[in-house]
N, CA and C atoms as an extended XYZ file, in Angstrom:
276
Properties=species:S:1:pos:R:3:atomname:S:1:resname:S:1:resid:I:1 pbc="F F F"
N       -13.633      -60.000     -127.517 N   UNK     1
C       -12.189      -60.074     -127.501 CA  UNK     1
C       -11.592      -59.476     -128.780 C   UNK     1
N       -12.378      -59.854     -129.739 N   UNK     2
C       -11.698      -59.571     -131.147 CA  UNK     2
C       -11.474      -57.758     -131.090 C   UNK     2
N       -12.634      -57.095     -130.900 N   UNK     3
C       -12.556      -55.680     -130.379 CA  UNK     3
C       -11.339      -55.278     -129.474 C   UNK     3
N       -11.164      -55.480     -128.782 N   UNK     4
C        -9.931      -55.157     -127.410 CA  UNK     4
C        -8.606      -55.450     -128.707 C   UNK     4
N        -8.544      -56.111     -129.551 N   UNK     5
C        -7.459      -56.832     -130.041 CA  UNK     5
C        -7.120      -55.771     -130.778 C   UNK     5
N        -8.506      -55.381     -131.800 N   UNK     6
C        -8.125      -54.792     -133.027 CA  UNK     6
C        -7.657      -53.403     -132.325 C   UNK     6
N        -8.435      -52.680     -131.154 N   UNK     7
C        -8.287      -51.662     -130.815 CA  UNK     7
C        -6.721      -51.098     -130.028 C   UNK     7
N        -6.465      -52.490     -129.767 N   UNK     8
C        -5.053      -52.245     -129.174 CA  UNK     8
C        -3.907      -51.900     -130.255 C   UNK     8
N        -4.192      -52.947     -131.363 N   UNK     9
C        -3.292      -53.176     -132.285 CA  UNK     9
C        -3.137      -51.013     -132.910 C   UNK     9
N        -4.634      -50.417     -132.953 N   UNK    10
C        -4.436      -49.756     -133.907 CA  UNK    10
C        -3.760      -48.752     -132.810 C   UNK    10
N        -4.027      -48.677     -131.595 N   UNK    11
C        -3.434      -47.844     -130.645 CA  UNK    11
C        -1.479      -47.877     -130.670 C   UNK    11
N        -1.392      -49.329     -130.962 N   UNK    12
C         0.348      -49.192     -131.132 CA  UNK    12
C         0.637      -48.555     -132.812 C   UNK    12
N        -0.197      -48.775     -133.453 N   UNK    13
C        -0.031      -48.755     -134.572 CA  UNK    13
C        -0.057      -46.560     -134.503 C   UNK    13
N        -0.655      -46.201     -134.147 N   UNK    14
C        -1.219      -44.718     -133.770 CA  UNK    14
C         0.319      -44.141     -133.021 C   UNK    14
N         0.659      -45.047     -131.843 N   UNK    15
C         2.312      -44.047     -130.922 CA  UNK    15
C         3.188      -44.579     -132.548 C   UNK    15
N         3.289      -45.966     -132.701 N   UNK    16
C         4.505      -45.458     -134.034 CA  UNK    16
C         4.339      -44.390     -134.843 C   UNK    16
N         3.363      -44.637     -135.400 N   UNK    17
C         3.373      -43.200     -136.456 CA  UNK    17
C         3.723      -41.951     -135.895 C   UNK    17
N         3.302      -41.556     -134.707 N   UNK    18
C         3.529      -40.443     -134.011 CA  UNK    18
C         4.956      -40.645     -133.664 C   UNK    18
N         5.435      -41.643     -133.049 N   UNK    19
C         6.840      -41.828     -133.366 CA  UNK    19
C         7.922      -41.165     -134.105 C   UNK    19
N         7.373      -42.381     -135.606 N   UNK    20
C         8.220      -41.618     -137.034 CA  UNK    20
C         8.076      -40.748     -137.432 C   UNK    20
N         6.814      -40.132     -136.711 N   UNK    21
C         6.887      -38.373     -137.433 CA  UNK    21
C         7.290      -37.380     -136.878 C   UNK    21
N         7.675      -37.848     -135.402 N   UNK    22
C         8.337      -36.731     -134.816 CA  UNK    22
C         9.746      -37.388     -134.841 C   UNK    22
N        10.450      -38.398     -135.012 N   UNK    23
C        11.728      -38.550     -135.439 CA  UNK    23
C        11.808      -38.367     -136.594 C   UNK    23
N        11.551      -38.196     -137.844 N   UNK    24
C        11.180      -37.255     -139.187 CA  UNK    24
C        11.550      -35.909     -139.089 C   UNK    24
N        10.851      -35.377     -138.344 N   UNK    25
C        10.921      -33.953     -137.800 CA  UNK    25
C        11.871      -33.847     -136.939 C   UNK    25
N        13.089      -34.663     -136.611 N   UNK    26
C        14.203      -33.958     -136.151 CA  UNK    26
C        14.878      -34.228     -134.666 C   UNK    26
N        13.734      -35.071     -134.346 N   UNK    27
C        13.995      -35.494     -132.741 CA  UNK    27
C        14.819      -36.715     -133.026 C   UNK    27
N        16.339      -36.545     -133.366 N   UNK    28
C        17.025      -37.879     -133.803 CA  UNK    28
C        18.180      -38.329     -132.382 C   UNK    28
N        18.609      -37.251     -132.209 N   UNK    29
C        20.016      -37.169     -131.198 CA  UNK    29
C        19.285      -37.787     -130.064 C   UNK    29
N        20.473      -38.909     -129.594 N   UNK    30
C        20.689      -39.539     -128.062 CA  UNK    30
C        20.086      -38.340     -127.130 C   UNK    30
N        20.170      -37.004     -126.841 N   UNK    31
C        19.565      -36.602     -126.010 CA  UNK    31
C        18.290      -35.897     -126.159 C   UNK    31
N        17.913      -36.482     -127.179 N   UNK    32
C        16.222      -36.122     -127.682 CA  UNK    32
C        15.288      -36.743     -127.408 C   UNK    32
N        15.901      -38.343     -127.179 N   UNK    33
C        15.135      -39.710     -127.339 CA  UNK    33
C        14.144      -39.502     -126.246 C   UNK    33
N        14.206      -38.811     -125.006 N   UNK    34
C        13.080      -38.846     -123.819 CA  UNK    34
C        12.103      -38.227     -124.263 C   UNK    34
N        12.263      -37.155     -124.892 N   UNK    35
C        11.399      -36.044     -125.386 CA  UNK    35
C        10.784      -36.612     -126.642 C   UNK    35
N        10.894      -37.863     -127.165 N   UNK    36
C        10.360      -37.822     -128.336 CA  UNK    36
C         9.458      -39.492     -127.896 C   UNK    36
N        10.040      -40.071     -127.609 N   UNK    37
C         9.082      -40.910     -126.071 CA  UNK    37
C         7.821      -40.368     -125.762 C   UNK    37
N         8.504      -39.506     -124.876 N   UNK    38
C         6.856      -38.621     -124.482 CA  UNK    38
C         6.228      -37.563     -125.128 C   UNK    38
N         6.763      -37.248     -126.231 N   UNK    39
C         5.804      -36.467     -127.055 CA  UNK    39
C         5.039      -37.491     -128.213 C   UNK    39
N         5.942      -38.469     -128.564 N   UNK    40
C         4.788      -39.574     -129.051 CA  UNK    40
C         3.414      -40.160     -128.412 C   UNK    40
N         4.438      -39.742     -127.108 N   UNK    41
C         2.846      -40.830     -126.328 CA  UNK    41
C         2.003      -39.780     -126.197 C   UNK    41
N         2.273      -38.521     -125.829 N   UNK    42
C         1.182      -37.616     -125.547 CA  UNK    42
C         0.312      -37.571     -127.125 C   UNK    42
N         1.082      -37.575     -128.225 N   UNK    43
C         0.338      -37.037     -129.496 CA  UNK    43
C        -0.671      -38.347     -130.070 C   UNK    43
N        -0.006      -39.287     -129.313 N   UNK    44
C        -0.400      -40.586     -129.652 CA  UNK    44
C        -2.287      -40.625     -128.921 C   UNK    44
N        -2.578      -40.585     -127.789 N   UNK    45
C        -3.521      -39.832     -126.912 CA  UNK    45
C        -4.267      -39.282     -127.644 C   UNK    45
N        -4.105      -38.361     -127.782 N   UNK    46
C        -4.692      -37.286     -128.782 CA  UNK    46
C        -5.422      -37.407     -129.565 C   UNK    46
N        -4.670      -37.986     -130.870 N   UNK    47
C        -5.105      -38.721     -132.119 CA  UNK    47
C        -5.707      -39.938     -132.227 C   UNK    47
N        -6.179      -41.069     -131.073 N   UNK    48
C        -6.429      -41.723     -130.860 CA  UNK    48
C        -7.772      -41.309     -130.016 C   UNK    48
N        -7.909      -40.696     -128.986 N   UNK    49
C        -8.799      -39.554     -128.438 CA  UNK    49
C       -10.028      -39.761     -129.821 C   UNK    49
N        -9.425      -38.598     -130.703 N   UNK    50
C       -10.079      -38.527     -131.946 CA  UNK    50
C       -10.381      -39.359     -133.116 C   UNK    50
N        -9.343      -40.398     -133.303 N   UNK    51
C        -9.648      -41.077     -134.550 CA  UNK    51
C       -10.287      -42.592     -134.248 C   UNK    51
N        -9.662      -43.136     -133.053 N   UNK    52
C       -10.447      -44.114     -132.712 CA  UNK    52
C       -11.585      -44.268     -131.896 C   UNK    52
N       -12.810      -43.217     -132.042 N   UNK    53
C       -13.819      -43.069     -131.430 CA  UNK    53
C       -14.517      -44.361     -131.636 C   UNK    53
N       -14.859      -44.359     -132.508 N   UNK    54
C       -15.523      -45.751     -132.535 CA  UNK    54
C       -15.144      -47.195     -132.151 C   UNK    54
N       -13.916      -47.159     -132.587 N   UNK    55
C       -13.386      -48.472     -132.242 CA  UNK    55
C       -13.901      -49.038     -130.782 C   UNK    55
N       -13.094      -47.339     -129.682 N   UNK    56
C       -13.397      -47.380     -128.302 CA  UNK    56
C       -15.169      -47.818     -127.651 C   UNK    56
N       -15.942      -47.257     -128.628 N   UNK    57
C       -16.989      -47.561     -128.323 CA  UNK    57
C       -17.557      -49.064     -128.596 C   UNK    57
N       -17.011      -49.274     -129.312 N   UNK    58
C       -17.182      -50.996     -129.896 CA  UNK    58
C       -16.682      -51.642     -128.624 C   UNK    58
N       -15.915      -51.263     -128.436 N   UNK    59
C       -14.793      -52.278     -127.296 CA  UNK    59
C       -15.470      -52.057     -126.160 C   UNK    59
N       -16.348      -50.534     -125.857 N   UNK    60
C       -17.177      -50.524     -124.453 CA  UNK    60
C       -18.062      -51.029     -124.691 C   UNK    60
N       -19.102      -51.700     -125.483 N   UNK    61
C       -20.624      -52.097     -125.709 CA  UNK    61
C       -20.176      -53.393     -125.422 C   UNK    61
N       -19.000      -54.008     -126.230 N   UNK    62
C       -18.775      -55.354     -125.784 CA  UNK    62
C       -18.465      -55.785     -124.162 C   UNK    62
N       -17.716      -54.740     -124.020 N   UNK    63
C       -17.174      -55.320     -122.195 CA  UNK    63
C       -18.218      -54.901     -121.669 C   UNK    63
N       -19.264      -54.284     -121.788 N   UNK    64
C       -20.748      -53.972     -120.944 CA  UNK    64
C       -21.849      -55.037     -121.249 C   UNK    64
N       -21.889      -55.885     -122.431 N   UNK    65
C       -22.765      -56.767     -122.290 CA  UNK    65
C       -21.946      -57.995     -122.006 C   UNK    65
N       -20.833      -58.412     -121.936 N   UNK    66
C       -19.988      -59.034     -121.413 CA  UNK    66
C       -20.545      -59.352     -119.397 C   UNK    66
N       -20.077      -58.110     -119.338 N   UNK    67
C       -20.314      -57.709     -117.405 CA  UNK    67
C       -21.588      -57.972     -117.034 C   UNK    67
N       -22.492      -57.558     -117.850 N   UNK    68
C       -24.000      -57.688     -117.576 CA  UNK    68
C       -24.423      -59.161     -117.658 C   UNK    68
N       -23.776      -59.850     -119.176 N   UNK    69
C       -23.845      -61.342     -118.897 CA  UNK    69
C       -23.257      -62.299     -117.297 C   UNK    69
N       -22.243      -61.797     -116.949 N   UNK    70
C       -21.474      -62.550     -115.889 CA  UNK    70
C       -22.145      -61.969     -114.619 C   UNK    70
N       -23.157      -60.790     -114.150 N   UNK    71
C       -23.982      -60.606     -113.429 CA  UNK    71
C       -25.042      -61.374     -113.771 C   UNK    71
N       -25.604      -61.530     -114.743 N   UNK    72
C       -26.792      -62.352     -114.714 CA  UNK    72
C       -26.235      -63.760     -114.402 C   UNK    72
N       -25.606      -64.688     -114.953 N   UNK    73
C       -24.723      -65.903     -114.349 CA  UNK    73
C       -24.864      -65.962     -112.898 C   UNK    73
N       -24.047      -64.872     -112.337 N   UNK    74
C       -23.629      -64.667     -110.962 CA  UNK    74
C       -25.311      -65.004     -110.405 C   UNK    74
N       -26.027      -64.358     -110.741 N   UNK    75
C       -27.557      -64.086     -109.788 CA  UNK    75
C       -28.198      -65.260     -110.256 C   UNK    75
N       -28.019      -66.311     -111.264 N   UNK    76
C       -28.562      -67.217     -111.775 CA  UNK    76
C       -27.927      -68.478     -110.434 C   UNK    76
N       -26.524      -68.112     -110.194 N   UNK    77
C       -26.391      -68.949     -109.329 CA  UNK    77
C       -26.090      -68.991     -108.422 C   UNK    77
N       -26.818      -67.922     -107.620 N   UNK    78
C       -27.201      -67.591     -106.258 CA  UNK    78
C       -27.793      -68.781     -105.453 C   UNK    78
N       -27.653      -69.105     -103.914 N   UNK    79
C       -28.523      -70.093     -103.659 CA  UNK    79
C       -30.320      -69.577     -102.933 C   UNK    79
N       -30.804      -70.402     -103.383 N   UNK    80
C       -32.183      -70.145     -102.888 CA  UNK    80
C       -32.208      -69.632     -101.113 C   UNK    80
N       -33.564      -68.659     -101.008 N   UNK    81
C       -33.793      -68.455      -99.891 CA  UNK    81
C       -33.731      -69.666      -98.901 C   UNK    81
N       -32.925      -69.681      -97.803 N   UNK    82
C       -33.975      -70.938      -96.913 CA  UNK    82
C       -33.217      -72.102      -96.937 C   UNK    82
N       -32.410      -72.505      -98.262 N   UNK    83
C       -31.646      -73.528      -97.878 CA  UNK    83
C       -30.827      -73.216      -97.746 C   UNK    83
N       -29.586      -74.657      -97.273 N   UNK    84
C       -28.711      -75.002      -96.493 CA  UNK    84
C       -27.363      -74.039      -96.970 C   UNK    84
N       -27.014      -73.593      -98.051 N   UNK    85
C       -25.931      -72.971      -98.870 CA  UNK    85
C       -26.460      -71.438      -98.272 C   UNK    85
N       -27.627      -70.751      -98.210 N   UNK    86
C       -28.460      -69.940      -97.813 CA  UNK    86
C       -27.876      -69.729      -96.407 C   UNK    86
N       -27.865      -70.759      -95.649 N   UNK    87
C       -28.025      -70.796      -94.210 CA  UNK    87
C       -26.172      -70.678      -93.816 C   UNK    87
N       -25.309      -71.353      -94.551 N   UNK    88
C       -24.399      -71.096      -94.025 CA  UNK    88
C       -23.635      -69.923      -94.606 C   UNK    88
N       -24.220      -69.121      -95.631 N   UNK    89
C       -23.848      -67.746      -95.782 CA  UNK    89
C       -23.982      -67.011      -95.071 C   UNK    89
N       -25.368      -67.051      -94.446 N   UNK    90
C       -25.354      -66.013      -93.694 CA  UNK    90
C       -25.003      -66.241      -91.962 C   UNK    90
N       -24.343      -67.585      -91.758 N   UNK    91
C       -23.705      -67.773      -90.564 CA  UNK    91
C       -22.523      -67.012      -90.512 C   UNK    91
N       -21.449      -66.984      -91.409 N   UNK    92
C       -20.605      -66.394      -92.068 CA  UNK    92
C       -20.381      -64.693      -91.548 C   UNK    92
């Protein structure tokens, strides 16, 4: 969890900056504001693409041994061949 957290945080933290630097650069006027919206978010992408490589990978190793834990759970509490929990599954 702590991963997903930090990685989100730096992802908002990544569109502001891209934000203030393209309102810096001039994208100030009421009819700029869409264009500077979506050129944050696209640049935001980007730079995040690239700078938070790792983070992203931290955050996938965790949600993969995460998933793999809650499959093993899952198959741990499967019911046995043959009995009664067995039998009305596959009536089902």
């Amino acid at each position: 969890m702590r991963a997903f957290v930090t990685y989100s945080i730096l992802r908002i933290m990544v569109f502001l900056g891209c934000l203030s630097a393209l309102y810096l650069l001039g994208l100030r006027e009421a009819k700029h504001l869409p264009w500077l919206a979506v050129g944050a978010a696209v640049l935001s992408v980007l730079v995040s693409a690239v700078v938070l490589r790792p983070f992203r990978r931290e955050l996938e190793e965790q949600l993969t041994a995460r998933s793999r834990a809650r499959a093993e759970r899952a198959a741990d509490r499967a019911p046995a061949p043959g009995s009664d929990e067995a039998a009305e599954d596959d009536y089902r």
